[in-house]
C-alpha atoms as one frame of an Amber mdcrd trajectory, in Angstrom:
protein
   0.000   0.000   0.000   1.294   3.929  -0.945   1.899   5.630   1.844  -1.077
   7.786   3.376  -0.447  11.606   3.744  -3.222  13.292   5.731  -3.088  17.504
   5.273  -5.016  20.271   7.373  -4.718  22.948   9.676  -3.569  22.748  13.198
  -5.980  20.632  14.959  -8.128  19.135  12.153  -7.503  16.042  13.320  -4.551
  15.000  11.691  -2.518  13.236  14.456  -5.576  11.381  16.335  -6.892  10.065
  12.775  -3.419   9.063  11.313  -3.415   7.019  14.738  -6.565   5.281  14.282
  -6.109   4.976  10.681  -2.491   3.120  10.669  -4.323   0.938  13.363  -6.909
  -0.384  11.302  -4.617  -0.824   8.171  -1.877  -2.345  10.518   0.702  -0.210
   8.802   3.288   2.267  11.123   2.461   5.668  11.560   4.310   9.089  11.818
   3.665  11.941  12.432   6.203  15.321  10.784   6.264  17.309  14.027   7.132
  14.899  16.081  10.141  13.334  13.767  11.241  17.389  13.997  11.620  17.477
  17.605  13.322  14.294  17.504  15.503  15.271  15.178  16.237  18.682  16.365
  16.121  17.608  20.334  13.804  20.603  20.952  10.086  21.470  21.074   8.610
  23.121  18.225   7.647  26.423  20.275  12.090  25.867  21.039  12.972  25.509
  17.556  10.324  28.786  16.560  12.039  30.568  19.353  15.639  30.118  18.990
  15.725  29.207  15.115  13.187  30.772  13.670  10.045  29.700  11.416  12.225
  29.323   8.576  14.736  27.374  10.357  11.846  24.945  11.417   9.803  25.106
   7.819  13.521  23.625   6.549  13.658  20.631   9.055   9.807  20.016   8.300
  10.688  19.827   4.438  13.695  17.527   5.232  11.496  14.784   7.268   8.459
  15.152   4.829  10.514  13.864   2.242  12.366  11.289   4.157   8.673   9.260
   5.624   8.364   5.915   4.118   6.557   5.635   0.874   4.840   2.274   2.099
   2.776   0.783   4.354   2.486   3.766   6.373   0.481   6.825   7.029   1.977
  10.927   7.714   0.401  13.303  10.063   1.974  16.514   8.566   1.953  19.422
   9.877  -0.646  22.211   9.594   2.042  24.852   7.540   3.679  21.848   5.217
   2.119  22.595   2.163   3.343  26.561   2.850   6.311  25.332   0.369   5.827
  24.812  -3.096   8.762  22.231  -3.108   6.430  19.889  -0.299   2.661  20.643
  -2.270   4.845  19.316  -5.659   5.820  16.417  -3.104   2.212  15.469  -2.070
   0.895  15.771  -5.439   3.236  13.463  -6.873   0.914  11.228  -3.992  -1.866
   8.936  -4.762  -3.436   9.074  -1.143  -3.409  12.596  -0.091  -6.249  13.386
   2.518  -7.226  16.695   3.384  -8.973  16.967   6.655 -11.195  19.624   6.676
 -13.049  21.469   9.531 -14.456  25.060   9.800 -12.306  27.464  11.633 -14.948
  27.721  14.720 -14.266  23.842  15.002 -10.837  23.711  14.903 -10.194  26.557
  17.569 -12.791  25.396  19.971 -10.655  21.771  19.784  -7.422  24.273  20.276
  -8.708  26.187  23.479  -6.078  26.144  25.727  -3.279  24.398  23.852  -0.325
  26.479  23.960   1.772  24.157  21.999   0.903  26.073  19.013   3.668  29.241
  18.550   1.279  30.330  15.331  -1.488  30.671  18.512   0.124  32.218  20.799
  -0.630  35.848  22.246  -4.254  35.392  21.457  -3.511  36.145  17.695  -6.941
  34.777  16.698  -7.585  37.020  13.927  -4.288  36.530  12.326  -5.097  32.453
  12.842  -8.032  33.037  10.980  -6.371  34.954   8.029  -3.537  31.822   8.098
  -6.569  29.419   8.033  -7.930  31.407   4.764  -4.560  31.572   2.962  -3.808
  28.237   3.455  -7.689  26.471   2.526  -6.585  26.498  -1.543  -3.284  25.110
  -0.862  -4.768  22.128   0.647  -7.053  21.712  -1.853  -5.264  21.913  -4.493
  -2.854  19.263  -2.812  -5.364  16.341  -1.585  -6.572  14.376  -3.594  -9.335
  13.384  -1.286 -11.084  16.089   1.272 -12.810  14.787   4.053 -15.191  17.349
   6.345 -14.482  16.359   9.940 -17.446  18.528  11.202 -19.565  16.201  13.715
 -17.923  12.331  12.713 -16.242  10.309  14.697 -12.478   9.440  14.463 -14.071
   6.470  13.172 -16.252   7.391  10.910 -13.624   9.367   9.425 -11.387   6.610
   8.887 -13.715   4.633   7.412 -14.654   7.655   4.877 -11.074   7.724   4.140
 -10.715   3.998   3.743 -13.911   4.124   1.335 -12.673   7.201  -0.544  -9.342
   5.449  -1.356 -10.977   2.437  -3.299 -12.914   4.616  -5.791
């Protein structure tokens, strides 16, 4: 099986799904952000801090393209498909899944996570402008979009698992 690449903003889902996903397929799962911090032995509110966005948008390109091509599925991060070099990356992808969720959603799910340097100082309008910019690069990425409003983890795997047969 290709490798399974699910897209979306911060917390559309993207980590808890790609969990329950790679369960059900009984394939290994990975998720970008977390290969970063491994790989650069800091958090990602550390690496935004001390190295800088562009620093960090480097190391994400870096482990995007070094994830297994098989018999696995990729939590990316929200900002991945920021570069043009990654969004070339995914579409050369046959299972590209864009989790989608309306901006009220996905910061009522956020409340209170300060994990998130793009969310920090209360910068909800400029979260919301980030959210807008960044809806037509996902779509024009995925090559499935799944709406996450009011499903289950499971029922969103399953959607995913159905979409990828047509």
């Amino acid at each position: 099986m290709e490798a399974i690449y699910l897209i979306g903003f911060m917390g559309s889902g993207k980590t808890t799904v790609s969990k329950a996903l790679a369960k059900k397929l009984e394939v290994d799962v990975y998720d970008t952000d977390m290969e970063i911090v491994k790989r650069a032995g800091m958090t990602i509110n550390e690496i935004f801090f001390h190295k800088g966005e562009e620093q960090f948008r480097s190391l994400e390109s870096e482990v995007l393209h070094s994830m297994p091509v098989t018999d696995a599925v990729v939590a990316t991060g929200g900002g991945i498909i920021g570069s043009e070099k990654n969004r070339g990356f995914l579409k050369g992808k046959k299972n590209v899944v864009f989790l989608q969720a309306d901006f009220g959603a996905i910061m009522d799910r956020l409340k209170g996570d300060d994990t998130r340097p793009l969310l920090s100082e209360n910068k909800m309008e400029a979260a919301e402008e980030l959210y807008r910019s960044r809806l037509p690069l996902y779509q024009e990425t995925a090559k499935i979009e799944i709406d996450t409003s009011g499903k289950t983890v499971s029922m969103i795997v399953d959607e995913i698992i159905q979409r990828m047969k047509k």
